[in-house]
DSSP file (Angstrom, degrees, kcal/mol; ACC not computed):
  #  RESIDUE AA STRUCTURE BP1 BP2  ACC     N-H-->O    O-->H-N    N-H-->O    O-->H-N    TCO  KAPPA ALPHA  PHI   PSI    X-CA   Y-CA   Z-CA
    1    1 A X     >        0   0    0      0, 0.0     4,-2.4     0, 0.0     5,-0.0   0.000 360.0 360.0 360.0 -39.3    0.0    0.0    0.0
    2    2 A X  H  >  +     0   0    0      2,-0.2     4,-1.2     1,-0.2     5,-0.2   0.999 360.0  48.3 -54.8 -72.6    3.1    2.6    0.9
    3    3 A X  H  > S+     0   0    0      1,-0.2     4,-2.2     2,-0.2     5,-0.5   0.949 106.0  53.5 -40.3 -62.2    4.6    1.9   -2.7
    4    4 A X  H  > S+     0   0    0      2,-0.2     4,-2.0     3,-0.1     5,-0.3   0.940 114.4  44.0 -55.3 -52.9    1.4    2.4   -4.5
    5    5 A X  H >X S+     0   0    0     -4,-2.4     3,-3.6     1,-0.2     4,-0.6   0.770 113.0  51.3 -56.9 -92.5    1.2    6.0   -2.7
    6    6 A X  H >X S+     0   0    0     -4,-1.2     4,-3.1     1,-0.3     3,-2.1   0.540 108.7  47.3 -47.9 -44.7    4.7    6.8   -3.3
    7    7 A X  H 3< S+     0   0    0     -4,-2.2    -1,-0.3     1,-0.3    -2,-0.2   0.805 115.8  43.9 -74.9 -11.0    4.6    6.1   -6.8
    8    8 A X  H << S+     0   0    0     -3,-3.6     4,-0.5    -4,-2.0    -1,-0.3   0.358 112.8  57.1 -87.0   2.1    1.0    8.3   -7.3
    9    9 A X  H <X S+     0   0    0     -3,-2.1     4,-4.0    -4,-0.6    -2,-0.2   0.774 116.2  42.5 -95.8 -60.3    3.0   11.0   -4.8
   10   10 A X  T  < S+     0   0    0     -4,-3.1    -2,-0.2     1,-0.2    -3,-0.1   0.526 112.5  40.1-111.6  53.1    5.4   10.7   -7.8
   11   11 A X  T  4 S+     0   0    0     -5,-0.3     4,-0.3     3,-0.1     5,-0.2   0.706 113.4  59.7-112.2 -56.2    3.7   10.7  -10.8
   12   12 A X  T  > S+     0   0    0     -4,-0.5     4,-6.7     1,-0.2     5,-0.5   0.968 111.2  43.8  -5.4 -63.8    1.4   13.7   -9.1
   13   13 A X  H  X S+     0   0    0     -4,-4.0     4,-3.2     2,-0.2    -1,-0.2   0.930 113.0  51.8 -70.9 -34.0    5.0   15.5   -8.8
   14   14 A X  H >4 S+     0   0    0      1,-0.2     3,-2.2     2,-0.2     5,-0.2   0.717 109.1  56.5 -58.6 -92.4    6.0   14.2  -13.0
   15   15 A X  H >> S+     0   0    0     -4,-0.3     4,-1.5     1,-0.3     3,-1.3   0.388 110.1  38.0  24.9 -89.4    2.8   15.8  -13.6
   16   16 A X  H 3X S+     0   0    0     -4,-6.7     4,-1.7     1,-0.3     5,-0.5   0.915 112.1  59.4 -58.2 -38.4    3.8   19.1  -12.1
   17   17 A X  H <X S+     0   0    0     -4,-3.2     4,-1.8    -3,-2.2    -1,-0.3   0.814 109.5  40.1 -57.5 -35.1    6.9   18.9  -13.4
   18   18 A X  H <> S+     0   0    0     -3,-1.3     4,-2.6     3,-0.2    -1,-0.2   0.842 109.5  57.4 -36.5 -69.2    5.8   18.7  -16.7
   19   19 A X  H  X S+     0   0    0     -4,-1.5     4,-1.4     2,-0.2     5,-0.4   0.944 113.1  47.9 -26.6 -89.3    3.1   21.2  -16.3
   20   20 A X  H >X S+     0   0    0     -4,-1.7     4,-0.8     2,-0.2     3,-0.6   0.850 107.9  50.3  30.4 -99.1    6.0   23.3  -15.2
   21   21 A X  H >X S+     0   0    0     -4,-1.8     3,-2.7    -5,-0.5     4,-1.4   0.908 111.7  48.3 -43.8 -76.4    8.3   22.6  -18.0
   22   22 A X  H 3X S+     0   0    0     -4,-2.6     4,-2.4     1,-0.3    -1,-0.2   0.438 110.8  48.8 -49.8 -30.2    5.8   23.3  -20.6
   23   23 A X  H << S+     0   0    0     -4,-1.4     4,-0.5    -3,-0.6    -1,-0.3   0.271 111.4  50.8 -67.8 -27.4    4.6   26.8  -19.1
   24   24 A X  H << S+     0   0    0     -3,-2.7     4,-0.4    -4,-0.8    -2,-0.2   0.712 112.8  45.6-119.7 -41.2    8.1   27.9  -18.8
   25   25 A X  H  X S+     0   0    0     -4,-1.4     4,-2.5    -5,-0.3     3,-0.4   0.956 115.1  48.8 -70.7 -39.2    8.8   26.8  -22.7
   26   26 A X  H >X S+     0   0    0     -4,-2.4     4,-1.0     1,-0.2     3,-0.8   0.996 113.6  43.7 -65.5 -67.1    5.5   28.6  -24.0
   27   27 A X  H 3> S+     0   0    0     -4,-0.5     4,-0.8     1,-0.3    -1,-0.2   0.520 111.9  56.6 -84.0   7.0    6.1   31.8  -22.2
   28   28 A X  H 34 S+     0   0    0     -3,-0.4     4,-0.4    -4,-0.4    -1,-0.3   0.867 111.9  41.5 -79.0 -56.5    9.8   31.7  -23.3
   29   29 A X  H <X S+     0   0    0     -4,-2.5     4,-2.1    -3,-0.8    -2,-0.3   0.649 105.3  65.6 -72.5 -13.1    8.8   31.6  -26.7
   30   30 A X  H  X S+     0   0    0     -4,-1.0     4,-1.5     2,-0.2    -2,-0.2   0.951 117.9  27.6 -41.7 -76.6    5.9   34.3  -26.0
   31   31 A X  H  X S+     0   0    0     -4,-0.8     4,-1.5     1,-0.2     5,-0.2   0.596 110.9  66.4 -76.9 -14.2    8.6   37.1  -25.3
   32   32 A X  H  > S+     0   0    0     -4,-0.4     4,-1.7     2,-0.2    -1,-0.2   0.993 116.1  28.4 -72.1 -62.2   11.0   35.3  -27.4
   33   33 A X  H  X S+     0   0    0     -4,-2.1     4,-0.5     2,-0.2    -2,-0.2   0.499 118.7  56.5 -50.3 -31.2    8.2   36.4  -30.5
   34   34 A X  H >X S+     0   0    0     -4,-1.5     4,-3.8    -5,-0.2     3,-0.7   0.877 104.0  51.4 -71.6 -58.1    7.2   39.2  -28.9
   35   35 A X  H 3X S+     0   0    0     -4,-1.5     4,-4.5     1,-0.2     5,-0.3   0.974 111.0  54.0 -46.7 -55.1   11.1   40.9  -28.6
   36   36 A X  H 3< S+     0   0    0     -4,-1.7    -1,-0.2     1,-0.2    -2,-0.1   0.589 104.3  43.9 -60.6 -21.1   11.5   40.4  -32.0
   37   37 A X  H <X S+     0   0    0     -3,-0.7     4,-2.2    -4,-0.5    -1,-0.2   0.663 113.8  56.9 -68.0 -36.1    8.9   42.0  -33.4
   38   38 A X  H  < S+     0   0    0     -4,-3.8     4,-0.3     1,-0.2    -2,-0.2   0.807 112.3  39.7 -57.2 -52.5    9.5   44.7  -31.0
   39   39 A X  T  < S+     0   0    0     -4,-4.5    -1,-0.2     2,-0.2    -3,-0.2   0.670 105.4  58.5 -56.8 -28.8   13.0   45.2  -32.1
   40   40 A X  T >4 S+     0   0    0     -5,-0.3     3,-1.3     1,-0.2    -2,-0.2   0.965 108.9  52.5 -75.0 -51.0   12.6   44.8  -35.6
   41   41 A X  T 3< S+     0   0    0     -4,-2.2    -1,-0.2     1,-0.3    -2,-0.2   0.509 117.3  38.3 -59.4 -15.1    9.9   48.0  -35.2
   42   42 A X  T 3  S+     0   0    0     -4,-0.3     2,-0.6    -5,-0.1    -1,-0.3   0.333  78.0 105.7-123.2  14.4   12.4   50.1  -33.4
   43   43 A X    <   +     0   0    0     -3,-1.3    11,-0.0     1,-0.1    -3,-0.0  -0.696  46.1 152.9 -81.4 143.0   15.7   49.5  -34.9
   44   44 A X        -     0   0    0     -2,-0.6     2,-0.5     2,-0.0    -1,-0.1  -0.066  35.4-147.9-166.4  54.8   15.7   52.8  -36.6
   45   45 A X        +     0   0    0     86,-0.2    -2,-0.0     1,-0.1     3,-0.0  -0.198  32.6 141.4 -58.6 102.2   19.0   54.2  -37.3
   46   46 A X        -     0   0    0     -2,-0.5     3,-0.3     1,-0.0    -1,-0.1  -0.013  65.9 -81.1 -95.0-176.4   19.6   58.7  -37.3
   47   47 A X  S    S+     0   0    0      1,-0.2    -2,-0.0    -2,-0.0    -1,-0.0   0.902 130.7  57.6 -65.3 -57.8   22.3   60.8  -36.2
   48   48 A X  S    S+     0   0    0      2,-0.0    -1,-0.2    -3,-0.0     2,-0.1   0.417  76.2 115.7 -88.1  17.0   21.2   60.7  -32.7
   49   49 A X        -     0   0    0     -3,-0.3     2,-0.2     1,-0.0    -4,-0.0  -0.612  67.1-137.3 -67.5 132.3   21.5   55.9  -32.3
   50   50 A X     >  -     0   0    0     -2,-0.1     4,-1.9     1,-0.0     3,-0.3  -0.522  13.2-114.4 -73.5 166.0   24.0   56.0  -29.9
   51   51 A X  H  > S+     0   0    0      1,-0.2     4,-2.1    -2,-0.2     5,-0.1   0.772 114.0  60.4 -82.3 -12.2   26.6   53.0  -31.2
   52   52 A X  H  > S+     0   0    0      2,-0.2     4,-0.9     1,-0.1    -1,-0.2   0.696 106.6  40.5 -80.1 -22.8   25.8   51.1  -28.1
   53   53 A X  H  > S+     0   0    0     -3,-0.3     4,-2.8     2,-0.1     5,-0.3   0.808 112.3  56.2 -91.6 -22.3   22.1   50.7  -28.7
   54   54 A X  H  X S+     0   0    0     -4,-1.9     4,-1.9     2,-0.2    -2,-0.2   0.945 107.2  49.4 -64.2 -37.7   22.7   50.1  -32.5
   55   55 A X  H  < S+     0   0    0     -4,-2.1     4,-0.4     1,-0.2    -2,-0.1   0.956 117.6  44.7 -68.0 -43.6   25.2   46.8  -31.6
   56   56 A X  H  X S+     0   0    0     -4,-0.9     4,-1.0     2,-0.3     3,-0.3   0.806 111.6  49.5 -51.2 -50.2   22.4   45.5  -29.2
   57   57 A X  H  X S+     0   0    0     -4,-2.8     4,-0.6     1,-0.2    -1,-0.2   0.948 116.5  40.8 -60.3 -35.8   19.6   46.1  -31.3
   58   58 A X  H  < S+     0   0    0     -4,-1.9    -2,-0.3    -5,-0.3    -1,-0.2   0.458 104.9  64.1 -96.8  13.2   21.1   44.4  -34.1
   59   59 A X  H >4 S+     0   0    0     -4,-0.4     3,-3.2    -3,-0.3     4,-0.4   0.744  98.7  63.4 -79.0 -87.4   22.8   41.4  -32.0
   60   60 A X  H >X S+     0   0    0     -4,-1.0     3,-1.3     1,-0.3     4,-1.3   0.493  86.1  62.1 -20.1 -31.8   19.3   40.2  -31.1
   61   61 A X  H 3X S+     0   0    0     -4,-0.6     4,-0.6     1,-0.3    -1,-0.3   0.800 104.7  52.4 -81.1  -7.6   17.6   39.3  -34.4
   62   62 A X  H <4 S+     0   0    0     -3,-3.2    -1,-0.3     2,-0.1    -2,-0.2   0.575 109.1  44.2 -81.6 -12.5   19.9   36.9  -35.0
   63   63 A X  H X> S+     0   0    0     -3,-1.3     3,-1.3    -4,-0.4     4,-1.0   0.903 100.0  74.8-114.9 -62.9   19.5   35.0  -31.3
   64   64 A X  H 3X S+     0   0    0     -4,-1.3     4,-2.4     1,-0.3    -2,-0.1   0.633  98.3  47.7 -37.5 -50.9   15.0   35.2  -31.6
   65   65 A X  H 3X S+     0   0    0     -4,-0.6     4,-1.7     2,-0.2    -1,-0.3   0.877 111.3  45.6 -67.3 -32.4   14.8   32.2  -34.4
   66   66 A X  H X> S+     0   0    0     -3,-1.3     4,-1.7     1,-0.2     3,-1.5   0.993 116.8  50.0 -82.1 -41.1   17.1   29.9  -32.5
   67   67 A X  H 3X S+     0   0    0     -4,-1.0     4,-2.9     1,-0.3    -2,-0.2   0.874 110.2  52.7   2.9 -68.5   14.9   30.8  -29.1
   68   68 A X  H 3X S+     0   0    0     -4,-2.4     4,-1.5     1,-0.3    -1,-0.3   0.692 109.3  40.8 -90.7  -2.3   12.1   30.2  -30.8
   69   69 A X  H << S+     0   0    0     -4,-1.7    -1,-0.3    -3,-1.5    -2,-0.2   0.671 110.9  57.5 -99.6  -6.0   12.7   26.7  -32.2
   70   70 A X  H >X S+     0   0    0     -4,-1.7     3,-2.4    -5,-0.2     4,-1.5   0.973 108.1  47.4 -73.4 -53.3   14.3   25.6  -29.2
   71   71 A X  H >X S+     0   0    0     -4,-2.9     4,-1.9     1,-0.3     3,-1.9   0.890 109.1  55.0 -37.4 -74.9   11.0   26.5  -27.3
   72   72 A X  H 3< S+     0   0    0     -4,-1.5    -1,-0.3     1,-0.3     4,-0.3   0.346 104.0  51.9 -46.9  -6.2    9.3   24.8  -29.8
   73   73 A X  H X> S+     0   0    0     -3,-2.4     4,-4.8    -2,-0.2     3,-0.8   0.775 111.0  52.7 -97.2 -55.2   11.4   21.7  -29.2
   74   74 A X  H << S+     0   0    0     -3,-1.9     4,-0.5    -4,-1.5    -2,-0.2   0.689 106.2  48.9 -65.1 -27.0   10.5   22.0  -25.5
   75   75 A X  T 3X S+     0   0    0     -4,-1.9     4,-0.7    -5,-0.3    -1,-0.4   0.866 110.1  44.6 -93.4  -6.2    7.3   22.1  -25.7
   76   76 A X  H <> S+     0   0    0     -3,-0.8     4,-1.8    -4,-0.3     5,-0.4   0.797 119.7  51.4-110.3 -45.9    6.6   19.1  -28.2
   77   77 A X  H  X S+     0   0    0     -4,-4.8     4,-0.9     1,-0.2    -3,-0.2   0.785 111.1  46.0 -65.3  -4.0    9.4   17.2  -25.4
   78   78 A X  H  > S+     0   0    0     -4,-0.5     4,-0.8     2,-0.2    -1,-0.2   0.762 109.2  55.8 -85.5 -32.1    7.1   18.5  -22.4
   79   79 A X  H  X S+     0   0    0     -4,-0.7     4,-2.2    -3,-0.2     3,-0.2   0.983 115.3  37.8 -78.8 -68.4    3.9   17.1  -24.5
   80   80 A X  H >X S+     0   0    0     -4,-1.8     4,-0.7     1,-0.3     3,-0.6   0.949 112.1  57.8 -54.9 -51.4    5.7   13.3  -24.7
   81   81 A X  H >X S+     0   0    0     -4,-0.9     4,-2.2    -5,-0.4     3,-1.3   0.929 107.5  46.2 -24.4 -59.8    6.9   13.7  -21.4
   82   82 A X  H 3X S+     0   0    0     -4,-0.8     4,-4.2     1,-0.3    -1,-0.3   0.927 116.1  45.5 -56.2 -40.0    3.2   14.2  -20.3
   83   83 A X  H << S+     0   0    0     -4,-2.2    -1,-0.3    -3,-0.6    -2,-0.2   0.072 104.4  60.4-113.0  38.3    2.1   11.3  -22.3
   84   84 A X  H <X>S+     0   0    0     -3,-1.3     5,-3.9    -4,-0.7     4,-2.1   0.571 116.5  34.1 -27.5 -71.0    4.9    9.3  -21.0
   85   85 A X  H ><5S+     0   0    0     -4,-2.2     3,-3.5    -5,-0.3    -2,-0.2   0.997 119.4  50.3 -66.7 -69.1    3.5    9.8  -17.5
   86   86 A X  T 3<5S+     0   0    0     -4,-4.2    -1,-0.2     1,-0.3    -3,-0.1   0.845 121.0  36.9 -31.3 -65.3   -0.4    9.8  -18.7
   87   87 A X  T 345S-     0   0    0     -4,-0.2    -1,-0.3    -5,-0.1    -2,-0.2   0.694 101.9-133.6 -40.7 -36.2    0.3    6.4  -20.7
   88   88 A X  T <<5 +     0   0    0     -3,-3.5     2,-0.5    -4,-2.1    -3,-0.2   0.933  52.5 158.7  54.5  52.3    3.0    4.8  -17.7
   89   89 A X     >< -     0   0    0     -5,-3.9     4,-1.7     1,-0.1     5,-0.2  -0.918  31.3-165.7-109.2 117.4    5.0    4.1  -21.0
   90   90 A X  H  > S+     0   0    0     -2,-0.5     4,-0.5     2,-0.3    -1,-0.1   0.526  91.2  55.5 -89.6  -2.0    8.9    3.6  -19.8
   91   91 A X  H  > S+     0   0    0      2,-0.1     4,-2.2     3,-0.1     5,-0.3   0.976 107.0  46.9 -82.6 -45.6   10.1    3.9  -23.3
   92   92 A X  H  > S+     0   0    0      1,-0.2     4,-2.1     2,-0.2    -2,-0.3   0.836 120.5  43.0 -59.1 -63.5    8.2    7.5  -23.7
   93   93 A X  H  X S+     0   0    0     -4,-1.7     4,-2.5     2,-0.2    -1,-0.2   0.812 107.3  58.1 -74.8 -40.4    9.8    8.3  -20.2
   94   94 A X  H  X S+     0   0    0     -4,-0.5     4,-2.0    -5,-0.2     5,-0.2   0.979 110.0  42.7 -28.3 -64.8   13.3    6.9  -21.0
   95   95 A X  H  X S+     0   0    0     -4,-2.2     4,-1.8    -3,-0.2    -2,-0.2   0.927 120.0  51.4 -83.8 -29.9   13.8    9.2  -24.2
   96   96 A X  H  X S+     0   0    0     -4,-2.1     4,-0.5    -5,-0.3     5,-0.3   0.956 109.5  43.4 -57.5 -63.4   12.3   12.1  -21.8
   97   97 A X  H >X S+     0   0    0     -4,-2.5     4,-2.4     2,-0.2     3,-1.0   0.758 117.8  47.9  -5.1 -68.4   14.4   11.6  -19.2
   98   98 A X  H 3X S+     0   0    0     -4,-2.0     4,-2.8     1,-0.3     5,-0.3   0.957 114.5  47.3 -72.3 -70.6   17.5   11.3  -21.8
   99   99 A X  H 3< S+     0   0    0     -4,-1.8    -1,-0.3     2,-0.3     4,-0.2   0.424 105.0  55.6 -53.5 -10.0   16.5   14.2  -23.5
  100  100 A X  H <X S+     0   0    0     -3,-1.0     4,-1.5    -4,-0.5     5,-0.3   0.628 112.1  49.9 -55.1 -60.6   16.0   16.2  -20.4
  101  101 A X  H >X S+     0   0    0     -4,-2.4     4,-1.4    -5,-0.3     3,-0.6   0.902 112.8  43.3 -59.8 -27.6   19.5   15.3  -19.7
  102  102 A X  H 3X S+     0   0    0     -4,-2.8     4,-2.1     1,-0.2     3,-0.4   0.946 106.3  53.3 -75.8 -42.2   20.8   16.2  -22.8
  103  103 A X  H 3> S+     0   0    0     -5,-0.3     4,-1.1    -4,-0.2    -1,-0.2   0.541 112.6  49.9 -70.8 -18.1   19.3   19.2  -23.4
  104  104 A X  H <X S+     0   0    0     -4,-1.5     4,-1.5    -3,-0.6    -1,-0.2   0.710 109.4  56.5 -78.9 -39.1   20.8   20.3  -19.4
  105  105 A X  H >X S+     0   0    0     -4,-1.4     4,-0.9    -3,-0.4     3,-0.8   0.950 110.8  38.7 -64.5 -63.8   24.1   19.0  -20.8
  106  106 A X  H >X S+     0   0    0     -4,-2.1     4,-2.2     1,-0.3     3,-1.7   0.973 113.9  60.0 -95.5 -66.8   24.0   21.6  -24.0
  107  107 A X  H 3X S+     0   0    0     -4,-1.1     4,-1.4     2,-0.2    -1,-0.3   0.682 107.6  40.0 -19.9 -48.8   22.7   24.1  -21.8
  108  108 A X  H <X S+     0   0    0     -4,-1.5     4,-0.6    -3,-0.8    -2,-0.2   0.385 109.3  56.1 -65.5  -8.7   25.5   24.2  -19.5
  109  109 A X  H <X S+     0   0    0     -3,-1.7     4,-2.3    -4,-0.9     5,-0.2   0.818 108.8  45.6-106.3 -47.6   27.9   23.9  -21.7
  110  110 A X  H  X S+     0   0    0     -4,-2.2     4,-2.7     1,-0.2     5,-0.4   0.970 110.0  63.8 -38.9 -79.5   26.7   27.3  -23.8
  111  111 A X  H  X S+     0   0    0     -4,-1.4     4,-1.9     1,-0.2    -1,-0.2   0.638 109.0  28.0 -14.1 -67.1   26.4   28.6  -20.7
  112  112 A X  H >X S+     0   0    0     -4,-0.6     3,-1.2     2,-0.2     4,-1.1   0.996 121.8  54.6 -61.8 -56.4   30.3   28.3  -19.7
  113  113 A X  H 3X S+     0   0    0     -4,-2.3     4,-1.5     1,-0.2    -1,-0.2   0.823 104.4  53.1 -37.1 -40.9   31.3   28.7  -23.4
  114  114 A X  H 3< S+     0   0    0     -4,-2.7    -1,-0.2    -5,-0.2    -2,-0.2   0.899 114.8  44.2 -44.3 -51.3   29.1   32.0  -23.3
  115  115 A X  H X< S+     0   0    0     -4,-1.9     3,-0.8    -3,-1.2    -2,-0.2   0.957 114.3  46.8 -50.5 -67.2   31.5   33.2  -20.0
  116  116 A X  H 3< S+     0   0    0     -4,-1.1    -1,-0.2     1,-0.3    -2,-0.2   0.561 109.4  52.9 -74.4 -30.9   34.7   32.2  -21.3
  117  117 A X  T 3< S+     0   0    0     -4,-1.5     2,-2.5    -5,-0.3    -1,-0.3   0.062  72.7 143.2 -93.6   7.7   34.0   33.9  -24.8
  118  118 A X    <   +     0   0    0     -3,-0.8     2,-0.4     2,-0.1    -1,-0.1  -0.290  28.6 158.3 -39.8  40.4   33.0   37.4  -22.8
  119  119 A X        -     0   0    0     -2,-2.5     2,-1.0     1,-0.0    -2,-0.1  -0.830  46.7-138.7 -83.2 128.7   34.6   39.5  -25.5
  120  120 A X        -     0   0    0     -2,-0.4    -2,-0.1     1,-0.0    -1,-0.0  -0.465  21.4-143.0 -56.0  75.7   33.9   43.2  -26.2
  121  121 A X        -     0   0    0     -2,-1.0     2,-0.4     1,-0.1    -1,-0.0  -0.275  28.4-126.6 -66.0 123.2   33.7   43.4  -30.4
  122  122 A X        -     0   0    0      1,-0.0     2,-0.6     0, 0.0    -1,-0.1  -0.528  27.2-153.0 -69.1 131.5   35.4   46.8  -30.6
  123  123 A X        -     0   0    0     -2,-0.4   -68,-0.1     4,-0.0    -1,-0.0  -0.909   1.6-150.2-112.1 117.6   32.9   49.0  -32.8
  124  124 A X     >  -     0   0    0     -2,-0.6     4,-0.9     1,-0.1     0, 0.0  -0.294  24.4-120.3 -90.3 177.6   34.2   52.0  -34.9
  125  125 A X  H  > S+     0   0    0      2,-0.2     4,-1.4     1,-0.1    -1,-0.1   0.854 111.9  60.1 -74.2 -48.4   31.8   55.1  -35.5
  126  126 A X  H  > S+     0   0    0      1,-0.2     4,-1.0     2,-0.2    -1,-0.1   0.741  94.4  62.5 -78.9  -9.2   32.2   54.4  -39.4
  127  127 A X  H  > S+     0   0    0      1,-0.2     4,-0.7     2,-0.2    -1,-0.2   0.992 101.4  52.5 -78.4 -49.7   30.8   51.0  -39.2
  128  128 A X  H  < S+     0   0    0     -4,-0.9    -2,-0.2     2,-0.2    -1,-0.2   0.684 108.6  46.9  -3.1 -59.9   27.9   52.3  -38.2
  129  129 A X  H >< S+     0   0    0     -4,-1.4     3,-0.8     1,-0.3     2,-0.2   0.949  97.6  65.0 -65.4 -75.7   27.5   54.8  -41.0
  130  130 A X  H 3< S+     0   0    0     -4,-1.0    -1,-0.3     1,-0.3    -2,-0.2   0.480  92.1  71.3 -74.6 -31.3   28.1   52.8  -43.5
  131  131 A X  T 3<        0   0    0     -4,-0.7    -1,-0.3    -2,-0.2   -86,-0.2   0.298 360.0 360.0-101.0  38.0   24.6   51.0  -42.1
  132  132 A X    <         0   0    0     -3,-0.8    -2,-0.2     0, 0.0    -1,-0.2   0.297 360.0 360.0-119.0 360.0   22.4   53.9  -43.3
């Protein structure tokens, strides 16, 4: 009887976890779609773009597509995940699980590479004109 509750305490808890995941990928991609539109409508170069808000705007459209198909990724791995759990199917929770892991893996690993690669691309004034 103990085992049967613990394993509905944690399928309850996959559940949330899931719930979770999926919630956290949609509303990633939300702002992810949102920013970009948002950017695209105010990059708007004059006299008066300072050169630090031109390198910023224009870093970003490049970053918003890979965002938004990794989100899209997450949420179709949050959806098997769910019906992993729904189903009690261990293959369906296997490649979630594994694909969880990987996906932490490649996450951490941008991450540090991102640190270690913490360079300043020097930007002259004339590169700048030269993009009006």
């Amino acid at each position: 009887m103990a085992r049967e509750d613990s394993v509905k305490c944690l399928r309850c808890l996959l559940y949330a976890l899931n719930l979770l995941f999926w919630l956290m990928s949609i509303s990633v991609l939300a702002v992810s779609a949102w920013m970009r539109d948002y950017l695209n409508n105010v990059l708007t170069l004059t006299a008066e773009t300072r050169v630090e808000e031109a390198v910023i705007l224009t870093y970003f459209p490049v970053v918003h597509p890979v965002m938004i198909a990794v989100c899209c990724f997450l949420i179709i791995v949050g959806m098997l995940g769910y019906c992993g759990t729904v189903k009690r199917n261990l293959l369906l929770l296997a490649w979630y699980f594994g694909t969880l892991l990987v996906i932490f893996c490649v996450e951490l690993a941008c991450g540090v590479w991102t640190y270690e690669q913490e360079v300043m691309v020097p930007v002259q004034w004339s590169d700048m004109v030269t993009l009006k």
